[in-house]
N, C-alpha and C positions, 0 to 999 in steps of 0.2 A: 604772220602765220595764222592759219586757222586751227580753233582751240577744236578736238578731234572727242567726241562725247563720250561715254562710256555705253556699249547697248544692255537693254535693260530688256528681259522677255514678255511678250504680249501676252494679252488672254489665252490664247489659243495654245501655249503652252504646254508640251507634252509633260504631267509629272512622274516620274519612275517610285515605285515605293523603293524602300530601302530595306535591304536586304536582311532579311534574318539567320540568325544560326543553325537552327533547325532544333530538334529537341534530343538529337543523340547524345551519347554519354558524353566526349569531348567538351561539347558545347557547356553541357548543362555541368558539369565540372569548374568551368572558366566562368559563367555565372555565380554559382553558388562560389567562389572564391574560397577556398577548402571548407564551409560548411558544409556539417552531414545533417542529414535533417536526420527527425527522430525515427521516424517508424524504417528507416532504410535498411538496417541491420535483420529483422524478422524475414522481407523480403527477398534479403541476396544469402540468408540460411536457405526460402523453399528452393531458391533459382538455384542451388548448390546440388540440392539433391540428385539422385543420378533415379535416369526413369525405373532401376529397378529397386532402388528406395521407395519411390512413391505409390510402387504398387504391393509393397511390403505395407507401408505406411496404410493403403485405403484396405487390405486384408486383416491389417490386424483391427483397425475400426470397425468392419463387418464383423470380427471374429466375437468382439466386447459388447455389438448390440447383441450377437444371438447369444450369448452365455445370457445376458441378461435378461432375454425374455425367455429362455430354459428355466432360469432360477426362479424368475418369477411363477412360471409353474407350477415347479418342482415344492415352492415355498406352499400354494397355495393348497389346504389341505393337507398338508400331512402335517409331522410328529411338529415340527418347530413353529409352524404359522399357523393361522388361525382356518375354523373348518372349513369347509366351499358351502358358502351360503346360497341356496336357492330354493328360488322366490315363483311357486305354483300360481297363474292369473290363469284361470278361466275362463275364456273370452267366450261364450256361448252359454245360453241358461241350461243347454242339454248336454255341454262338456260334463264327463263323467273324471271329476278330480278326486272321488276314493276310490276306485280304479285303480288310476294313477299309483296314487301313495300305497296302494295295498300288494303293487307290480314292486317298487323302487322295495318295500320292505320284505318281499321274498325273495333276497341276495342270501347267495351259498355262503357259508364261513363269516355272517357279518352280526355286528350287535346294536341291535337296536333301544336307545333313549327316547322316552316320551317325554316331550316337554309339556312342564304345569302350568307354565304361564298360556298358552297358546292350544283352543281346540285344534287338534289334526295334524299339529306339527311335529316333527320327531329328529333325532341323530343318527346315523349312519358310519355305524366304525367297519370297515374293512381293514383287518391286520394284513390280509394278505398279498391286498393293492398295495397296502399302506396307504390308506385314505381316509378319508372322516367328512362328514356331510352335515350337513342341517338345513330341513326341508322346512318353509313353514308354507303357510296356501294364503292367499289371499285371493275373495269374491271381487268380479272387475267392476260392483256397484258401488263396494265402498271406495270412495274416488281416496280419500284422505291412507287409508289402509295402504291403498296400492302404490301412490307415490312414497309417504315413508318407507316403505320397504325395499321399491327398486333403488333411495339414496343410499344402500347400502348393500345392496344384494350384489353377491360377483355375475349372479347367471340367472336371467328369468327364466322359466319354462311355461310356454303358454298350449294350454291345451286346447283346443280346436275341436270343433263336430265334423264327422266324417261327413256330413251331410251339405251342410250350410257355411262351416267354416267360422265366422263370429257374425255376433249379431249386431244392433245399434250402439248397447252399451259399452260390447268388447272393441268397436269402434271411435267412440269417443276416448274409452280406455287406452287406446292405441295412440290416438290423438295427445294426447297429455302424456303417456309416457316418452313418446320421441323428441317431442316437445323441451320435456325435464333433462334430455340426457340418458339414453341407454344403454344400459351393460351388455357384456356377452346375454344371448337368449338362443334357444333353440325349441322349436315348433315340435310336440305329439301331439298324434293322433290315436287316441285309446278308442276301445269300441267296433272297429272296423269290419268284425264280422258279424255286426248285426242285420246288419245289410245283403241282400239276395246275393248270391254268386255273377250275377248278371249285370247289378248294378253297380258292383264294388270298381272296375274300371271306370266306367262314366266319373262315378262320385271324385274316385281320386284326380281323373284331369281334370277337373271343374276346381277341384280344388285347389288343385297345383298352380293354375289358372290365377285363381283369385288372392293368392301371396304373392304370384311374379308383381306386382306391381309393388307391394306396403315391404314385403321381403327379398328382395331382390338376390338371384344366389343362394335361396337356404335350402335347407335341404328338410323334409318329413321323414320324421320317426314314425312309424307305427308300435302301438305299444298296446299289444295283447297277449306277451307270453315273457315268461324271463330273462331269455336270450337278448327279444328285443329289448328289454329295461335295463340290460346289462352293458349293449352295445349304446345306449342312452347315456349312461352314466359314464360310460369310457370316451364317450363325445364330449359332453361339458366338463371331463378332466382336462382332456385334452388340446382342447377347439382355446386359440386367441383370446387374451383378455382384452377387451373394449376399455378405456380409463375414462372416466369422468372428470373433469376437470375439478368441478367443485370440492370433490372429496377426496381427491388425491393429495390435498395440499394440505389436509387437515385428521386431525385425529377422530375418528367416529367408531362407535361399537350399538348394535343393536343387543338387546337387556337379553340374558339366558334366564338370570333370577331376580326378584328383585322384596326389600324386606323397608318395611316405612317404622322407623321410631318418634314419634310422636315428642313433643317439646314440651318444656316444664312449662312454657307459658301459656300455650296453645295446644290443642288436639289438632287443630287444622292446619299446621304448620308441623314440621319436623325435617329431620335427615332423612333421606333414600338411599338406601345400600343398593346400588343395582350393580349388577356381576355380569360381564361377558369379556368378548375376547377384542384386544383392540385392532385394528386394521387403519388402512392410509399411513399413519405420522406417529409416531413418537409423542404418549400422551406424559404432559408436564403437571403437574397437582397445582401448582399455582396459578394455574391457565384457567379462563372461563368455560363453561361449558353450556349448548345450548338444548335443551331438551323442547325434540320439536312440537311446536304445539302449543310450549307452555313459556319458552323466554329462555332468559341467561341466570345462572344461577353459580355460585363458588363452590370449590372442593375444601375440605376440609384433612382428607388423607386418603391414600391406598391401598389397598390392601392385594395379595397374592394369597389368596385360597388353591386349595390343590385342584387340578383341571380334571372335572366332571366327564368330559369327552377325550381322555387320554386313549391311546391305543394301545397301553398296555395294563387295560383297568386290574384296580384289585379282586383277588378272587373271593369271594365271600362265599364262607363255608355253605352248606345245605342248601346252597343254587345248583340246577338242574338245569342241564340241555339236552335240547331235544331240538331233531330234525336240524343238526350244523346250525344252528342260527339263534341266537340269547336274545331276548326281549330280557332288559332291565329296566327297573323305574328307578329314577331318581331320589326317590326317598330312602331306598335300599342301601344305597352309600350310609354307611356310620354319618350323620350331622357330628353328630360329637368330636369323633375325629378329625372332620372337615376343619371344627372351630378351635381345635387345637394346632390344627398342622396350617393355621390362619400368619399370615406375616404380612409385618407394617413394612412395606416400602418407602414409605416416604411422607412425611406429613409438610402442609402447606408453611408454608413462613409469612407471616405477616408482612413483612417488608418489602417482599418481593413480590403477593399477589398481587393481581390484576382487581382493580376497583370496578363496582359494581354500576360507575357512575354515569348516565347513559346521558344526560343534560347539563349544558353550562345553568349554574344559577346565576342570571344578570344582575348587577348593582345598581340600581334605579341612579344611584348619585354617583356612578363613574363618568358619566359627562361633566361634572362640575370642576371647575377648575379650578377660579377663584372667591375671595369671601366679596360679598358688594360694599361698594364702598358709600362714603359716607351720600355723595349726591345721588347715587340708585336709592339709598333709603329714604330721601327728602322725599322722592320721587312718591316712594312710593304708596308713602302715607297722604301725598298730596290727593295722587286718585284715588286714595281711599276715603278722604275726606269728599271728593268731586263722586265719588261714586254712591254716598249715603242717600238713605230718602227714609221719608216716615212709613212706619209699616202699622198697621193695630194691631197688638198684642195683648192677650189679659192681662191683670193684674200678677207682682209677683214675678213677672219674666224677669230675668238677667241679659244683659249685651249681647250675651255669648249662644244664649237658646233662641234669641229672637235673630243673630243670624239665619239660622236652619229655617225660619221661615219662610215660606217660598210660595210667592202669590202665582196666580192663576197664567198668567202672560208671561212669565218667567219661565214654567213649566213646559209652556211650547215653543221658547225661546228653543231651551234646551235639547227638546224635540226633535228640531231640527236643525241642529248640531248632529246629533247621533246620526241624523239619516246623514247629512252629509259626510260625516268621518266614516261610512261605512262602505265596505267594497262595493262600486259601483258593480255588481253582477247581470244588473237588468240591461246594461250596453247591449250584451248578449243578442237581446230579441226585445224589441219595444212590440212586439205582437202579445207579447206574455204579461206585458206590462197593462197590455187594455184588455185582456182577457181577468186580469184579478180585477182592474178595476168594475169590471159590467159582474162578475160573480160577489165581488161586495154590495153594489148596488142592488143586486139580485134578495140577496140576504137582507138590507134591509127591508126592502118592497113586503119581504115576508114574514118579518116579523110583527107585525101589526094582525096579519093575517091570522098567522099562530095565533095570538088571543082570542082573536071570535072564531077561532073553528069548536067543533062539537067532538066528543071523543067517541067514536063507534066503534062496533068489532067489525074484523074482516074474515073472511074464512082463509084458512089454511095455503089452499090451492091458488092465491092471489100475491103469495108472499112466494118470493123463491127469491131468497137471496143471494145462493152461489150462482144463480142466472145473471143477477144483476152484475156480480161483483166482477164477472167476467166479461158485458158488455163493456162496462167500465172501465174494466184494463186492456180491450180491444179500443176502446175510442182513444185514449192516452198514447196507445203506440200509433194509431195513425197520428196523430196529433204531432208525435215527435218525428216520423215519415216525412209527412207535411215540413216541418223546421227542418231538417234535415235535406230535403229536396231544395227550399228555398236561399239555405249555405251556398249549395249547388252550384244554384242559379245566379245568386247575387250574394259573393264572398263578399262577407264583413259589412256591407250596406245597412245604415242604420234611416230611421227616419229623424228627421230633425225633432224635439217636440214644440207645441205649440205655445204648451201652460209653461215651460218653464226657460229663460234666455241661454243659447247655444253656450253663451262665454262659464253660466255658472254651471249648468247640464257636463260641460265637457273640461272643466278645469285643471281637471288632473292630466290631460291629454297636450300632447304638443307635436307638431310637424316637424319632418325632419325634409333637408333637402333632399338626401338619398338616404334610401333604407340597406342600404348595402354599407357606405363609406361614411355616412355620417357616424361620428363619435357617441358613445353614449357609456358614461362612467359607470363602472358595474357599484361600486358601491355605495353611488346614489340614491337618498331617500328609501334604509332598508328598511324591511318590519322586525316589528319586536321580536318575533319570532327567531330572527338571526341571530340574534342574541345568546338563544339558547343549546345551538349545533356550533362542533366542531367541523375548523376545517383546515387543510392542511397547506404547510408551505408548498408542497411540491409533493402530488398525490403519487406520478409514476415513479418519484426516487424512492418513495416512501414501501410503495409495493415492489418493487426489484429488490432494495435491500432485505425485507422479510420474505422474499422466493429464493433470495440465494442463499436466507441462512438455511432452510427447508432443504434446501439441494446439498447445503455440505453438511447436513445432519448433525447442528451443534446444540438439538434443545436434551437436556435430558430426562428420565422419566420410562413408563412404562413401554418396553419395546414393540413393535407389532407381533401378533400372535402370542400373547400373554396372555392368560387368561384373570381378570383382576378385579377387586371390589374397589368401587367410586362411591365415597361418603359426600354426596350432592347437600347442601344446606338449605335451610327455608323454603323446603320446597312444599309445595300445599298438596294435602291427599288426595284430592283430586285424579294428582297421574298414577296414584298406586289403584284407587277406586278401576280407570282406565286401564290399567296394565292386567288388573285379576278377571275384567270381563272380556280378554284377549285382545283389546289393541296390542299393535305394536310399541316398542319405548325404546325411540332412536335418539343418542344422547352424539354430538358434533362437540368438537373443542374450536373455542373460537381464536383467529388470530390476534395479535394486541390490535384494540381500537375498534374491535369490530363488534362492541358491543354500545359504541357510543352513537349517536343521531348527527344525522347529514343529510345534505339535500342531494339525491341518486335518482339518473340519468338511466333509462331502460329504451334502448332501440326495437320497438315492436312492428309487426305486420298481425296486420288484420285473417285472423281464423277465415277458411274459405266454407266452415261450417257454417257460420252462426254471420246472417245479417240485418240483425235488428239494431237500431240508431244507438248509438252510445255518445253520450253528451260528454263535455270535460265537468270536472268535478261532484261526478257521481261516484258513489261508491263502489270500488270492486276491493278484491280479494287478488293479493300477490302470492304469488309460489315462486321466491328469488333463492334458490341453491338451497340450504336445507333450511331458511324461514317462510314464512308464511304471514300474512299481516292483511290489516285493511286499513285501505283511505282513499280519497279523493285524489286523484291524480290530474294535473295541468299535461295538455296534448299540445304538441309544436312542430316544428317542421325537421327534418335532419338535412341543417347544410353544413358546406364548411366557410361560414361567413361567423362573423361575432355576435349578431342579432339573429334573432331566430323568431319566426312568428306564429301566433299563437292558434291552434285550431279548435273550431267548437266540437267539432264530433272526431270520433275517431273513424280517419278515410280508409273506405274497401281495398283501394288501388296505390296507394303509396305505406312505406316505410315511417314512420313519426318516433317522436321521443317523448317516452313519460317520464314527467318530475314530479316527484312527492318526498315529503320529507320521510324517513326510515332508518334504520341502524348502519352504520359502513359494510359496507362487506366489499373485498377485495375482488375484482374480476380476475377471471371468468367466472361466470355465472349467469345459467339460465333461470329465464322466467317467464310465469305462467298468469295471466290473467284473468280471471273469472267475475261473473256475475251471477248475483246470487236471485234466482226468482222469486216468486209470493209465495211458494212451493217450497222453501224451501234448499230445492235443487242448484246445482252448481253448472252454468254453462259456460265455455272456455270461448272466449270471443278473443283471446288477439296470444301472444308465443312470440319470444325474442331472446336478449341476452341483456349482462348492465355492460353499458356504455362510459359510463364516468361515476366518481361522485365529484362535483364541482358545483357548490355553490354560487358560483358567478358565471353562470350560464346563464345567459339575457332571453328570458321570453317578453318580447312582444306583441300586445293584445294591440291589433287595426279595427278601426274603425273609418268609415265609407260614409259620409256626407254625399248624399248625389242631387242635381239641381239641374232644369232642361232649359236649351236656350229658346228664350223666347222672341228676339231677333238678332237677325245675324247682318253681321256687316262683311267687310273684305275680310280682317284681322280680327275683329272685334264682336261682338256679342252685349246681350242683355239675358242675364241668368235669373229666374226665380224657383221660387220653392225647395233653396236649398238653407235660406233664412228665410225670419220673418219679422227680421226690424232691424233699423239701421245700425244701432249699436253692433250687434253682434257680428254687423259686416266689414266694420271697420276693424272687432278684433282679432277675426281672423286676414285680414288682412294681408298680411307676410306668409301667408300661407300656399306653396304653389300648388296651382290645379293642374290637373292631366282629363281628359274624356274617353272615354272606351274605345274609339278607333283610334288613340297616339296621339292627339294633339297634346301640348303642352302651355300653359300660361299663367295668368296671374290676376288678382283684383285689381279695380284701376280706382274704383269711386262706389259707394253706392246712391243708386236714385231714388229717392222716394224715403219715403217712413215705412214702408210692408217688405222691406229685403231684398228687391230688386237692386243690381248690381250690372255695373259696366265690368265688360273682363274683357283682357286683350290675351290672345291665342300665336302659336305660331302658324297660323295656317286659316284658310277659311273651315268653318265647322259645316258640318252636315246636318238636314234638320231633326234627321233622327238618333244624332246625336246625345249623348249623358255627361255633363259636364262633373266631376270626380274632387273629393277633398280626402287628403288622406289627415288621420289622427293618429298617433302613438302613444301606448302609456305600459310600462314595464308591470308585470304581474308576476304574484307569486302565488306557489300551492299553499293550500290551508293547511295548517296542524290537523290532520282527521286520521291521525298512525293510532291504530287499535290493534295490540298483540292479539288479540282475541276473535278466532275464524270458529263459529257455527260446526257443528259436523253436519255436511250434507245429507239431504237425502238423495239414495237412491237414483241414477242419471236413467230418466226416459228420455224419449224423443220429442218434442215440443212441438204437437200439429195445429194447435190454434196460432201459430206465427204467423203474420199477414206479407205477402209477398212483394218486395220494393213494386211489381211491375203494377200491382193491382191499385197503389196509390195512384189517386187524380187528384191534379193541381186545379185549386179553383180559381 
């Protein structure tokens, strides 16, 4: 018989998938084999509800926002909350803001308070609204005035020229406040009939005109009779609160009064009593507090004085009204009384304040691990015997002082050490490098000269200084134009140097395969400086847990609309000096941790005002939520890769991130950047938000080795003038090249003793080709955090700016 085979199916074999269950309920039952998963229970409660649960459900959710924003209201301004603070800006040199204030103070039935700290500013008691105000004015030149004020004002009022509308200043001023964060505001126009009957239409659509863009939607007041100041003030009772992010999360009161007692040890030190009313949060005694301007400083205790702007003040005998309307002053109140009817709230507890402590002190010997043992010591008397040599010494010397002697070639041993332990910053630009060199040699050329010159007089008319000092800071900004443009042109491209071999020039530097994927340990090789900043396990659990305690309102302390005294400690007379010549004295409660130093992450874009070169680690001036600070800031790119690379200027056209070191502060939080001129003057060159605080955020500083082929084969190539000697060729070596049209490849040999190199490409090159070495080396910001911001002068308009298009490249 024949043995009959089994058939077995060919290639060509059709295969069927195998069927699945599908994902309905059945199915997914007989899978899960009676497991219930967790979240399933929430789920088949919404799937239960019947559609007219649900729309019971989304009404009474509409019902709980608007109560909430009625109460908030209803709160703001009267008997239980604290008064409607608002904040007069002038934006025009010909706004007429006493006017203004002299319109808002001839309300029928109302009593008006002068405040002593503050020219021009006054309270506003309406029994009959039941309302209560406090107006103060701030000029839109003083730049520092106007942002402390709107960090806490509920309602700006900005006054306008029927004419013109605002000028440069109230321009700029505009700029920094949308910038910072805006509250409710609404636009008068006082003055309006000074103007012809003819031209008062024109004026007004011109005007109208000129806010549809910055105001979109608002509406003008005119404010030239009672009625209209009346229908003004029932507006910003009225009209939607705007929230800030930054101050809504936190306790802040701008100062109604404030009193300095001087300390047994010091005059220039003491307590500050300052008195107002609190707003935002629930202020805690043990909590820090930031007084803007001057730092973080402790409480010491509370106090609940009787409230100055009550609506149903005391009457005090042999007071007189006249014309429905009481003008009191503040002094008028019994003081006596006040400091009786004074109660302690609450005093700090040692145990539970917050430490003042803003820096880790590092342990030079917490690296040490163990004691040396007995062959490290053989050791290491041996090199010290191998390292001895005769030195001259006078007579009388001992062992121990004739070490410290220190001959002449030691001296520049040492030398150059220092240079080389120090931040390589000239990578930067080797143009800057030959420019100091040709100005020292300059200097000396002249010094010789100095001696044989003769001293003569010159007349007067041949001397003009301020001429010069100003060509001179016209040639610097082309100068930085010029670096600037050349970034441009040729990102990160360094020259090789000559005097000194590439291998020790670039030591710290190392190639990576890819700059995207390649690895690079954040906590490699940090500086000492890390040493001295906190940082956290886990920043975003860190800030949801302190917003959710905020949200369930578990701190306790003085409630908002209290009106209360804060005993500030150590604080220097200074702010009281500041507060009697009417600045403002805006006092922020900080959250825990946000008084101590971290490395913070700020997303900025470039001001479309101001385009003059801004270099990285120049000085500016931050305005981050209610601090203010100066330093040097490192500029980098914003992706969402792990490296991040480092930029020299700050670009017109992209988004970047500033890192410097600074105090924590939780986001959100806007900020403002500024540059301070010779002038004095403050110009805002970049506006963003903080991005992180994460000290392990990798900037990468690139450097561009570039080298031209000097023959070309199929694959291959002959590269010079990107070295200049053989050593240096062989240590970069392992280093892959790329050229500016995409090729890719590698060194194969070098030829010669002058740097000439064989390289093999994937592709044939072109002769006008750039053959590319990339370098990597991780950088950090400098320590250059200085609590201490200048007060500006006065914001003009800068017309000696030199315009990008008029620079030429030589």
């Amino acid at each position: 018989m024949v043995a009959v085979g089994a058939h077995r199916p060919g290639p060509l074999k059709q295969q069927n998938k195998a069927h699945k269950g599908g994902k309905h309920s059945g199915s997914s039952q007989r899978r899960a084999g009676g497991r219930v998963p967790v979240k399933a229970q929430p789920h088949r409660r919404l799937r239960d509800l019947s559609r007219v649960d649900r729309r019971h459900q989304a009404l009474q959710l509409r019902r709980q926002r608007k109560e909430a924003v009625l109460a908030e209201k209803r709160s703001l301004g009267s008997r239980d909350g604290p008064p409607h603070l608002v904040v007069l800006v002038p934006l025009h040199s010909r706004a007429a803001a006493h006017d203004t204030l002299r319109l808002l103070q001839s309300q029928d039935s109302a009593v008006v308070h002068r405040d002593e700290g503050r020219a021009g500013g006054f309270a506003l008691l309406c029994p009959r609204l039941r309302q209560r105000w406090r107006f103060v004015t701030a000029q839109a030149g003083d730049l520092h005035t106007v942002l402390d004020l709107a960090k806490v004002a509920d309602s700006l009022l900005f006054i306008l020229d029927p004419a013109g509308g605002w000028d440069s200043a109230g321009e700029h001023c505009l700029s920094c406040l949308f910038a910072q964060g805006l509250p409710s505001y609404a636009l008068a126009v006082p003055g309006g009939t000074d103007l012809p009957p003819k031209k008062r239409i024109d004026a007004r659509k011109k005007l109208a005109k000129a806010i549809e863009k910055r105001f979109p939607e608002a509406k003008l007041f005119p404010l030239n009779t009672e009625q209209e100041s009346s229908l003004l003030l029932r507006h910003l009772a009225t009209q939607k609160q705007r929230h800030v992010a930054f101050r809504d999360r936190r306790a802040h009161l701008l100062a109604y009064a404030a009193e300095f007692v001087p300390s047994q040890e010091s005059s220039l030190v003491g307590t500050l009593k300052v008195s107002g009313f609190v707003r935002g949060q629930t202020l805690n005694v043990n909590s820090l507090v930031h007084i803007v301007g001057y730092g973080d400083f402790q409480m010491s205790q509370v106090d609940a004085p009787p409230d100055p702007l009550s609506l149903n003040p005391r009457v005090v005998k042999g007071q007189k009204r006249s014309q429905d309307m009481e003008v009191q002053d503040d002094s008028v109140n019994g003081t006596d009384e006040m400091e009786e009817d004074v109660k302690v709230l609450m005093k700090a507890d040692p145990n539970k304040q917050e430490s003042l402590q803003s820096e880790v002190v590092p342990d030079p010997m917490e690296g040490e691990q163990t004691w040396p043992t007995e062959e490290e010591l053989q050791e290491a008397e041996a090199s010290l015997k191998a390292n001895r040599r005769v030195v001259k010494v006078p007579k009388g010397t001992s062992k121990y002082q004739a070490a410290w002697i220190v001959d002449d070639g030691e001296e520049g041993s040492q030398e150059d050490n220092d240079d080389d332990d120090e931040d390589d910053d000239i990578d930067d630009d080797m143009m800057e490098e030959a420019v100091s060199q040709e100005g020292e040699s300059s200097e000396e050329e002249e010094e010789p000269a100095e001696e044989e010159c003769e001293t003569m007089t010159v007349s007067e008319c041949l001397r003009d200084d301020q001429y010069d000092e100003k060509v001179e800071e016209d040639e610097q900004m082309l100068e930085r134009y010029k670096q600037e443009r050349m970034d441009e042109m040729f990102p990160d491209e360094v020259d090789t140097p000559r005097d000194v071999p590439a291998r020790i020039r670039f030591q710290k530097f190392r190639g990576l395969k890819s700059f995207r994927t390649s690895p690079w340990d954040p906590k490699e090789n940090l500086p000492r400086d890390y040493a001295r900043i906190f940082q956290f396990q886990d920043f975003s659990r860190t800030r949801k847990h302190l917003f959710r305690q905020i949200e369930k309102e578990e701190t306790e302390g003085a409630s908002v609309g209290w009106y209360v005294t804060l005993h500030v400690c150590n604080v220097p007379v200074s702010v009281m000096e500041s507060f009697k010549e009417g600045k403002p004295l805006v006092l922020f409660s900080l959250l825990p941790h946000e008084q101590k130093m971290s490395v913070l992450n700020f997303l900025v874009r470039r001001h479309p005002s101001n385009s003059e070169p801004v270099r990285a680690k120049e000085e500016l001036i931050f305005h981050c939520g209610f601090r203010r600070f100066r330093a040097s800031p490192l500029f980098s790119q914003h992706t969402s890769a792990d490296k991040h690379k480092l930029e020299r200027f700050l670009r017109p056209d992209a988004a970047l991130v500033v890192t410097v070191y600074a105090p924590i502060t939780f986001p959100p939080a806007s900020v403002l950047l500024f540059k301070q001129r010779s002038n004095g003057m403050h110009d805002l060159i970049a506006t963003g938000s903080l991005l992180s605080v994460d000290p392990d955020r990798i900037v990468i500083k690139r450097l561009v080795l570039s080298g031209h082929p000097f023959k070309i084969f199929t694959k291959t190539a002959v590269v010079r003038y990107m070295f200049f000697n053989r050593e240096d060729v062989m240590w970069f070596k392992p280093v892959e090249l790329r050229t500016k049209w995409g090729r890719r490849g590698h060194i194969k040999e070098p030829l010669g003793t002058h740097g000439h190199m064989k390289c093999h490409f994937d592709g044939q090159l072109k002769s006008q080709d750039t053959v590319l070495l990339n370098l990597y080396k991780r950088v950090f910001p400098k320590w250059t955090y200085d609590p201490h911001v200048p007060e500006p002068m006065p914001w003009v308009r800068s017309e000696s700016a030199l315009q990008v298009q008029e620079v030429e490249m030589e």
